[in-house]
C-alpha positions, -999 to 999 in steps of 0.1 A, spaced: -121 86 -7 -140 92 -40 -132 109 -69 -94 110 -65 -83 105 -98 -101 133 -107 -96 161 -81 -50 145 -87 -61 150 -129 -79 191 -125 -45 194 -101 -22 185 -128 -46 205 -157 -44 239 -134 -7 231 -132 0 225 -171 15 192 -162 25 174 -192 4 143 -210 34 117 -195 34 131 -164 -13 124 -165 -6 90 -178 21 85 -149 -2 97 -123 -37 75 -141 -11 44 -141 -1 42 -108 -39 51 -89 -52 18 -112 -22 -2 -99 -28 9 -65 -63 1 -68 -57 -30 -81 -31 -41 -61 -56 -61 -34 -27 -51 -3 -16 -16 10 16 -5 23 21 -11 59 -9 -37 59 -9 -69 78 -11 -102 61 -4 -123 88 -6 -124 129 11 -147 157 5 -140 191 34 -143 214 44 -143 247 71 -122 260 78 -117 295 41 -110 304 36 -90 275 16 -98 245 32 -91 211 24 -101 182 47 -114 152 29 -104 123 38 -106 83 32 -68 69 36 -60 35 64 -39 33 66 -28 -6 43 -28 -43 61 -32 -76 49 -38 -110 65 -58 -135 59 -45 -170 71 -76 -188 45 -100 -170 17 -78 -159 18 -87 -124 20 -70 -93 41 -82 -68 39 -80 -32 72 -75 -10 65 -90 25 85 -84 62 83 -98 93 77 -71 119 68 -76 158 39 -52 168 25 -45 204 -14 -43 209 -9 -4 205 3 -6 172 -25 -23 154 -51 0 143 -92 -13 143 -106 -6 117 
């Protein structure tokens, strides 16, 4: 959605947030955006086969952390077995 930063920045103005908490909030929407995964996101798919069901085993990305003293992001991953129903098109 557009113009997030800015409708999160007028909320914290009309809400006499203090300058930290702004440079908190401007930090972590440029980390998100550029962190190139989302939370909950799948990375990697298997298909299985499970007593006539089809699973999946899939590698989703289960945490986002920023290390200061390199400038990375890192990417936590977790192996997580979803069902056809659980995988969202889109």
């Amino acid at each position: 959605m557009k113009f997030t930063l800015l409708k999160k920045m007028i909320s914290l103005i009309a809400n006499r947030a203090t300058k930290k908490e702004m440079y908190l909030e401007i930090g972590a929407y440029f980390i998100k955006k550029g962190a190139n995964y989302q939370i909950g996101e799948i990375i990697y798919k298997k298909q299985l086969q499970h007593h006539s069901k089809r699973i999946s085993r899939a590698k989703v990305v289960s945490g986002l952390s920023f290390d200061f003293d390199t400038n990375k992001i890192y990417v936590r991953k977790g192996n997580k077995i979803v069902s056809p129903e659980d995988i969202v098109k889109g």
